[in-house]
N, C-alpha and C positions, 0 to 999 in steps of 0.2 A: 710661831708665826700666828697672827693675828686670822681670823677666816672671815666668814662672810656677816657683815652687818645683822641681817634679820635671824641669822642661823644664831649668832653669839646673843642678841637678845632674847631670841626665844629659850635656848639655854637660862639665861638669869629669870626671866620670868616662870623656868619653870621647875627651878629652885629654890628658891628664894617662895614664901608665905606671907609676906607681910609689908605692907603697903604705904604710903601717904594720899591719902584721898583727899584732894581739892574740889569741894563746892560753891556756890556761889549762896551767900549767908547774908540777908540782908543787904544784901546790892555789893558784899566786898567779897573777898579774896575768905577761904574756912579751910586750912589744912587740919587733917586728923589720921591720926595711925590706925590701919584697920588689916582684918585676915581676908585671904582672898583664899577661894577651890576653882578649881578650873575646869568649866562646863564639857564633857567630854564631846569630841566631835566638831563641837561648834567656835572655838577660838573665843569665844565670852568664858570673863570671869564673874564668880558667885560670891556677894556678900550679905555677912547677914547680921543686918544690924539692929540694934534697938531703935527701939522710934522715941525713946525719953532722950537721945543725943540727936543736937543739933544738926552733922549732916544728914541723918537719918530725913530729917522733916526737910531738909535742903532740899532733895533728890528726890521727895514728894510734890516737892513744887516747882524745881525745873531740874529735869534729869540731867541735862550737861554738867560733865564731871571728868575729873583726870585723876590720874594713878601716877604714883612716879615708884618703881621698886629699884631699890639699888643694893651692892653687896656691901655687908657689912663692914664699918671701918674697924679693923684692928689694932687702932691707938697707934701704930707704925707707918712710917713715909709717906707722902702726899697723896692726901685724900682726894684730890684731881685725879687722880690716876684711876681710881675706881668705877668700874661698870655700872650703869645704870639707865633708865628706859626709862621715858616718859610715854604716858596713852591717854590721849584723850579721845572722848567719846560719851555714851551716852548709857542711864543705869532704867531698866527696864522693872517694875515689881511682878514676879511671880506669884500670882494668887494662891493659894494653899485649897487642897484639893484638886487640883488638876495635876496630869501626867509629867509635865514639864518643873510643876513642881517638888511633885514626887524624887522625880530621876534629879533634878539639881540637891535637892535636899539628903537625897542619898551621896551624890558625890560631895557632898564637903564634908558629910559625917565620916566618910572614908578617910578627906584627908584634912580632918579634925575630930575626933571620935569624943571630945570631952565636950563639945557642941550641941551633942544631942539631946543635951536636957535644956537647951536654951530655945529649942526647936519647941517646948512647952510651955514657954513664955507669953502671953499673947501682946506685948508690945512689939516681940522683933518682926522684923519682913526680911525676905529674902530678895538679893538683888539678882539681876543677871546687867551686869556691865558689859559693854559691846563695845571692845574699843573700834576706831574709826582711822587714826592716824597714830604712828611712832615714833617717838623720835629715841635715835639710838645715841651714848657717848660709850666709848669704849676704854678709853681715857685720855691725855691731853692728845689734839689732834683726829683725833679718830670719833668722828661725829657722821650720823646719817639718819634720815627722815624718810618713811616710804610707808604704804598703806597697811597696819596692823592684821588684814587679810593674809600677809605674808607671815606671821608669825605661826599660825594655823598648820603647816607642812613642818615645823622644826621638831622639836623633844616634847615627848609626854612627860606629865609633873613626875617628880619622885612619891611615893605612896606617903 
C-alpha cells in the first residue's frame, strides 16, 4: 500500500544522489545532471558546482532554481509509473571560511568522499538549495504538491 505523499518523497529524496537542476540560462529554460548532500538539520540540499558550467554562473545571477530527482528507470514497464519529486526554490552560495560552510562542506564529503579534492579547486562554489515547494508523482494517479518544509520530519539520507 501506498503511504503518505511527503513521507514517500522524502524517502526518494533521500536515496537517491543525483539530480536534474533547472536554471534559468539566458532568459530560457538550462537542465543539467548534478550530485546533491543533504544539509543536516536544515531540509536544504548542498551542491557543488564548478563555476566553468553554465548553471553554475546561472545561480550566480538569479538563484531560482528547481531539482527534479527521480528513481531510476530499469529499461522494464512503464516509466509513468516511477517516483519522482519536483523542488523548486531557491540556491543560496556558502562563502568558504565560515562555520556554515565548514559544516556543509563536511557533509557532502561524507556523503561523496571522492569530492574532497574538488573542494581544492578554486572555480567550484558550494550551494545550499532551499527548496520552497514539492511536487510529489508516485506514479500514474498518485500526484501531490505541499510545502517542501514537510520533507524535513521524513528519513535521513543513506551514508
Amino acid at each position: 500500500m501506498a503511504g503518505e505523499p511527503a513521507a514517500e518523497a522524502a524517502r526518494l529524496l533521500a536515496d537517491e544522489r543525483w539530480a536534474a537542476l533547472a536554471t534559468l540560462h539566458e532568459g530560457a529554460p538550462l537542465a543539467s545532471m548534478v550530485a546533491y548532500a543533504h544539509e543536516p538539520g536544515t531540509g536544504a540540499l548542498l551542491l557543488h558546482l564548478s563555476g566553468l558550467s553554465a548553471h553554475t554562473r546561472d545561480l550566480l545571477e538569479d538563484p531560482r532554481a528547481s531539482l527534479v530527482v527521480g528513481r531510476p528507470d530499469p529499461g522494464a514497464g512503464d516509466p509513468q509509473t516511477l517516483p519522482r519529486l519536483t523542488l523548486s526554490g531557491h540556491a543560496e552560495v556558502l562563502e568558504e571560511g565560515g562555520e556554515a560552510h565548514d559544516r556543509a562542506r563536511a557533509a557532502y564529503i561524507e556523503r561523496f568522499p571522492a569530492a574532497e579534492t574538488r573542494f581544492q579547486l578554486p572555480d567550484f562554489v558550494l550551494f545550499r538549495f532551499v527548496p520552497e515547494d514539492a511536487r510529489w508523482v508516485g506514479g500514474l494517479g498518485r500526484a501531490a504538491r505541499f510545502p517542501a518544509a514537510r520533507l524535513r520530519d521524513d528519513p535521513a539520507p543513506r551514508a
